[in-house]
VOGU-3710 file (C-alpha; in Angstrom, 3 decimals, decimal comma):
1> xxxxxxxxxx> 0,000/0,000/0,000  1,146/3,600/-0,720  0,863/6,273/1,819  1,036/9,871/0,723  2,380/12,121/3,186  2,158/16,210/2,943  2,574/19,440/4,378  0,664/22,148/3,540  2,501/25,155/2,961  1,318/28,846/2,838
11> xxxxxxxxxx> 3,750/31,206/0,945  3,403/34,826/0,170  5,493/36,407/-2,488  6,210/39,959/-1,421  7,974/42,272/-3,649  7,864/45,948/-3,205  7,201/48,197/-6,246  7,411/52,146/-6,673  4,933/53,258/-8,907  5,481/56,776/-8,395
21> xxxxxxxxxx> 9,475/56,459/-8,792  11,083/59,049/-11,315  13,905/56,557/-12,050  12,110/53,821/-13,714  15,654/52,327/-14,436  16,532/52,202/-10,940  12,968/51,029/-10,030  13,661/48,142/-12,480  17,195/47,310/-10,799  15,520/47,604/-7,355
31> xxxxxxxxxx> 12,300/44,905/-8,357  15,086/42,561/-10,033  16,822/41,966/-7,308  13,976/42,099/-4,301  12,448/39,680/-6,559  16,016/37,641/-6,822  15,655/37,793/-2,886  12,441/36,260/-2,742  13,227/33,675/-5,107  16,405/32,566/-3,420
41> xxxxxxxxxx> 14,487/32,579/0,061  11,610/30,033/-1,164  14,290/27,970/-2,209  15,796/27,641/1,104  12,428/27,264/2,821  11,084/24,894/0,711  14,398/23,009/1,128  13,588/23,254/4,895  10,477/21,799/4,826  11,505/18,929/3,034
51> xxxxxxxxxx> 13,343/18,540/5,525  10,686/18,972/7,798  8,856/16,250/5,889  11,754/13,708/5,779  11,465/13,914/9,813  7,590/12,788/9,515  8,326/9,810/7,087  11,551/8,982/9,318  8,581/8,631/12,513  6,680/6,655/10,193
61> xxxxxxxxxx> 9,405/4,383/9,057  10,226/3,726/12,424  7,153/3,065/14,369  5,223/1,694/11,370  2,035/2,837/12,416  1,575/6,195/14,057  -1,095/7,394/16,151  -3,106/10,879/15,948  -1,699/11,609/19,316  2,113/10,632/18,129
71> xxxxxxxxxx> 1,693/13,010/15,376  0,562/15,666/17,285  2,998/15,468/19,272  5,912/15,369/16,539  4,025/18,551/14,971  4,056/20,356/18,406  7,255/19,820/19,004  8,435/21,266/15,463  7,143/25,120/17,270  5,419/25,854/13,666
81> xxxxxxxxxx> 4,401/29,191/14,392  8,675/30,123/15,516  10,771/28,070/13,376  8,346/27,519/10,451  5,997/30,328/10,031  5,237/29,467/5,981  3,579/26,584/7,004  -0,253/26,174/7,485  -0,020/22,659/8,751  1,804/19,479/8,686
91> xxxxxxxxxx> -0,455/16,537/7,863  -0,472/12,469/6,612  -2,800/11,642/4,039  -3,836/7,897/3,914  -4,453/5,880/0,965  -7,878/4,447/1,319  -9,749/1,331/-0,299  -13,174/2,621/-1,664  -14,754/-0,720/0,894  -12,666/0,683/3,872
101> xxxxxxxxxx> -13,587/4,720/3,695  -16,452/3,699/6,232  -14,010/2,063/8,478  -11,780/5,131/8,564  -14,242/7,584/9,214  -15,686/5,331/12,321  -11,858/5,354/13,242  -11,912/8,795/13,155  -15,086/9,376/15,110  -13,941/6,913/17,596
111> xxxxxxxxxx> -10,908/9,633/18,608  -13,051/12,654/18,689  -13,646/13,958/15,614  -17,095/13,775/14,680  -17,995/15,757/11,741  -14,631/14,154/10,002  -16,064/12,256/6,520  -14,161/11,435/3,465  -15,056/13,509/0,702  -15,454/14,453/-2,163
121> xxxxxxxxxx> -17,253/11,030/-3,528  -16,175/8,919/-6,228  -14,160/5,950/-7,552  -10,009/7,219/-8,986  -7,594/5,691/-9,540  -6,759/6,481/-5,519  -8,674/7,494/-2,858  -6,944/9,423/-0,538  -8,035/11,626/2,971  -6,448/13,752/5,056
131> xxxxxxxxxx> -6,185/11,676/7,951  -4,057/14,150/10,064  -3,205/17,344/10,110  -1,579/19,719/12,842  -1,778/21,811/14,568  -5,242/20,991/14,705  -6,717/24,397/14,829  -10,199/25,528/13,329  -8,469/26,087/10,057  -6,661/22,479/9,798
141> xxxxxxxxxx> -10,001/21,072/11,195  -11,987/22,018/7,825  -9,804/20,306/5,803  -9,574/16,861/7,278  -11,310/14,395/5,380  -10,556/16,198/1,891  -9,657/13,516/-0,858  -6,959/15,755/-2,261  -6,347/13,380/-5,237  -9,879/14,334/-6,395
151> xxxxxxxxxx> -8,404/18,061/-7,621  -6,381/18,073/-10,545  -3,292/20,565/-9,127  -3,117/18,148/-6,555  -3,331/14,964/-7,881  -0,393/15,980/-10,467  1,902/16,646/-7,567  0,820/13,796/-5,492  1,335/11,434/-8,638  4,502/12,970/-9,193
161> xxxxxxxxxx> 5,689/12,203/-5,828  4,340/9,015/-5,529  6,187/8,135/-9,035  9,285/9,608/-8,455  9,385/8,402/-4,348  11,003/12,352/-4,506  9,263/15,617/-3,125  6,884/17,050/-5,331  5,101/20,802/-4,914  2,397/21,754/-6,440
171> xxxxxxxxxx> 1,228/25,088/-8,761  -0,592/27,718/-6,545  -3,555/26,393/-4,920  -6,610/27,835/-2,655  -6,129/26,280/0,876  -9,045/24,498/2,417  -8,279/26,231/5,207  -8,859/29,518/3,831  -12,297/31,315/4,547  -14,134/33,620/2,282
181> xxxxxxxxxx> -12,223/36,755/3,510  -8,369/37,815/2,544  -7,776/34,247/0,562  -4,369/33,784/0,099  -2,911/31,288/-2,924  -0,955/28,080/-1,210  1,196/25,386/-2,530  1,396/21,646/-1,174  4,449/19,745/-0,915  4,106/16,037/-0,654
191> xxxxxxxxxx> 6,852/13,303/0,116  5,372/9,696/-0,114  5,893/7,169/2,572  5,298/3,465/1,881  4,763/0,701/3,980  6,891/-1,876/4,574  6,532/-5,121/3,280  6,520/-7,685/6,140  9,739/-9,335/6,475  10,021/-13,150/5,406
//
């Protein structure tokens, strides 16, 4: 079985731009390189939250199975909101078997969450939901559930991933997590995790 494991990752471009400069030379020089500078520091964030990733599959591949509490915990202890403030939230997504979605969602009723339900319907060529996802605040909370091999941005970077066993990030996407007020484009950067076959 594949497992598809992801972290959700909310970036802002910011480059600043003087409309009202005289020197529209200099104005040029001055967007080049701020935009230079903002290129170069996604790079090196992105690259650190691969490795942030890496760390996630590294629990996985060690403990084989891991809880909702576990990965809570791991997530906690990364102190998001200090050391990683471009990310939304950290989350596994689960590979599930059309005949086992009702399973999963009785699983995840069983641990608290009661509204959680895989969806959007339908038969793909996977079926995936976001099993966990941390920190588990209101935002994180709307999107558990979400089959995110359904959308088509998605999928491509989840197949990519999954094909490649390499971390793949997708085009600009609307977070689930965003509300109808000051939406903010997203990307999603997924590093598959697979399950081990059992020895013997």
């Amino acid at each position: 079985m594949v497992l598809i494991f992801l972290a959700g990752c909310a970036i802002a471009a910011m480059a600043a731009w003087d409309a009202h400069s005289a020197n529209r030379a200099a104005a040029k020089i001055s967007f080049d390189s701020i935009a230079d500078k903002v290129v170069t520091a996604i790079r090196e964030n992105m690259d650190t939250y691969e490795q942030v990733l890496r760390g996630g599959v590294a629990l996985f591949d060690a403990m084989g199975e891991v809880s909702r509490q576990q990965w809570a915990i791991y997530v906690d202890a990364l102190d998001l909101s200090t050391n990683y403030s471009g990310i939304q939230g950290i989350g596994y997504v689960a590979v599930v078997d059309p005949q086992g979605i009702s399973k999963l969602e009785e699983r995840a009723h069983s641990e608290g969450l009661s509204e959680f339900k895989v969806h959007p319907p339908g038969n793909r060529e996977l079926n995936t939901a976001i099993l966990y996802l941390e920190p588990m605040d209101w935002r994180n909370r709307r999107a558990l559930g979400y089959d995110m091999y359904a959308e088509d941005v998605r999928r491509v970077a989840m197949r990519r991933a999954w094909k490649t066993e390499n971390p793949s990030l997708s085009r600009a996407v609307t977070l689930l997590q965003e509300t109808g007020e000051s939406v903010q484009k997203g990307v999603v950067l997924f590093l598959p995790v697979f399950s081990k076959e059992p020895a013997g």
